[in-house]
C-alpha positions in Angstrom: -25.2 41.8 -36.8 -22.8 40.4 -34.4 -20.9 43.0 -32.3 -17.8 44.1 -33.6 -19.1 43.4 -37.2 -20.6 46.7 -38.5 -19.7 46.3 -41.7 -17.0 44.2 -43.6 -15.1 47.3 -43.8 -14.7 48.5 -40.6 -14.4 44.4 -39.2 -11.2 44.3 -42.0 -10.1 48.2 -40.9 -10.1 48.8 -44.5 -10.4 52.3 -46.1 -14.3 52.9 -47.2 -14.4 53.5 -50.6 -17.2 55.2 -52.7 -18.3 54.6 -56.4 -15.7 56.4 -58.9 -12.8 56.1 -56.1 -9.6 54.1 -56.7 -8.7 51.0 -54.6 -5.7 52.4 -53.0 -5.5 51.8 -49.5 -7.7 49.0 -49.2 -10.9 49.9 -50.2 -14.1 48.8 -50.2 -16.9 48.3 -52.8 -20.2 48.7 -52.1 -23.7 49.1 -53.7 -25.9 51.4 -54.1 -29.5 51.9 -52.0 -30.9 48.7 -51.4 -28.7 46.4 -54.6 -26.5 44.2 -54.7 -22.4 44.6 -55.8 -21.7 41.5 -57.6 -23.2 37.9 -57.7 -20.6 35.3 -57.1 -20.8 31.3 -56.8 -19.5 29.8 -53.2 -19.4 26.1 -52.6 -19.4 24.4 -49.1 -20.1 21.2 -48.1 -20.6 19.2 -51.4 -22.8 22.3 -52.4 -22.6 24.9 -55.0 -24.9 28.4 -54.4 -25.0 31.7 -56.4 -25.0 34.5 -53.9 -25.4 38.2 -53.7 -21.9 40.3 -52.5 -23.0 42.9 -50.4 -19.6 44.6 -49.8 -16.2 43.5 -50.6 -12.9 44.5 -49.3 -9.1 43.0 -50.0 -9.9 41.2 -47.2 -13.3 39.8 -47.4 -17.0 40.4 -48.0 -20.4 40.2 -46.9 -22.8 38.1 -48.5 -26.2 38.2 -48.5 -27.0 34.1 -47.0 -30.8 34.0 -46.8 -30.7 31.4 -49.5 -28.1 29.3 -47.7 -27.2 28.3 -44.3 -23.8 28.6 -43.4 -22.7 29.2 -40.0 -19.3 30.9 -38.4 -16.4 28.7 -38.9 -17.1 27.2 -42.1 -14.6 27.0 -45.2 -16.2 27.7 -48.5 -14.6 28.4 -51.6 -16.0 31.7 -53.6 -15.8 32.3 -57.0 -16.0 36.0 -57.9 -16.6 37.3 -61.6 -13.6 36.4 -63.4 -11.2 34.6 -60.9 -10.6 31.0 -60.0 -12.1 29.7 -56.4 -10.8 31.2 -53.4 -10.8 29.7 -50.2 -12.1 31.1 -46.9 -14.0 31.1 -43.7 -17.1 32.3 -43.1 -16.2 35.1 -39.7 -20.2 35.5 -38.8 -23.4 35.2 -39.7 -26.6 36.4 -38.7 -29.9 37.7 -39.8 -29.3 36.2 -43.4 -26.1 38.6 -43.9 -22.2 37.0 -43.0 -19.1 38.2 -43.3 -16.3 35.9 -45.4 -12.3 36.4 -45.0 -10.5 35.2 -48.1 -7.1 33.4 -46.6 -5.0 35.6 -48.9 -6.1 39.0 -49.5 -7.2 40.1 -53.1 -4.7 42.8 -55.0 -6.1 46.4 -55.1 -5.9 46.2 -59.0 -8.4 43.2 -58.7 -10.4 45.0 -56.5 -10.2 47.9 -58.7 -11.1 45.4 -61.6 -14.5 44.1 -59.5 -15.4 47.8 -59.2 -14.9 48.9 -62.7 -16.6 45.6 -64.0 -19.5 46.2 -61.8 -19.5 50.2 -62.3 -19.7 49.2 -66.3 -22.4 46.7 -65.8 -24.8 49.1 -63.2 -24.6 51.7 -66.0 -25.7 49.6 -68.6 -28.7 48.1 -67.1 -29.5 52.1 -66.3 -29.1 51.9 -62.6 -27.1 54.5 -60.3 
């Protein structure tokens, strides 16, 4: 990962958050061992892609790119469960992982939304 980019969440300065916390502050969502948070669809160049969210912030997220090439600089759009497209720029990427900035930060009770939705959906397929 490139330096300065540990995580999403610490790049952002964002709160962490765990599973069953609020959003306050910031927050961010992330997986448990090994998963994935959410799926979401991003489109860049003239191409559409389903990808896996790693971590997500108000700020951002890091997706997991080994089925796409992107590199550093480039706008995509990204369409997360339930929302419109939202444009932003992909920060980094390396060793099939980058980190995406929205251009306007998400509201913590959208954020709290994703987690809940996601939360709801883990516990139904029987995962922790």
């Amino acid at each position: 990962m490139p330096q300065g980019a540990e995580s999403v969440a610490n790049c952002f300065g964002d709160t962490a958050m765990t599973w069953g916390q609020g959003a306050s502050g910031g927050g961010t969502l992330r997986p448990g061992e090994g998963g994935h948070l959410l799926t979401a669809y991003c489109r860049a160049r003239g191409t559409r892609v389903r990808l896996a969210i790693l971590n997500i912030t108000i700020n951002g997220c890091l997706l997991d790119l080994r089925s796409w090439s992107l590199r550093a600089g480039e706008r995509v759009l990204i369409r997360l469960p339930g929302l419109t497209d939202l444009p932003a720029v992909l920060q980094w990427a390396e060793d099939g992982r980058g980190g995406l900035v929205f251009d306007q930060p998400l509201h913590e009770a959208v954020l709290r939304h994703l987690l809940h939705s996601s939360a709801s959906r883990r516990g139904s397929l029987g995962e922790a």
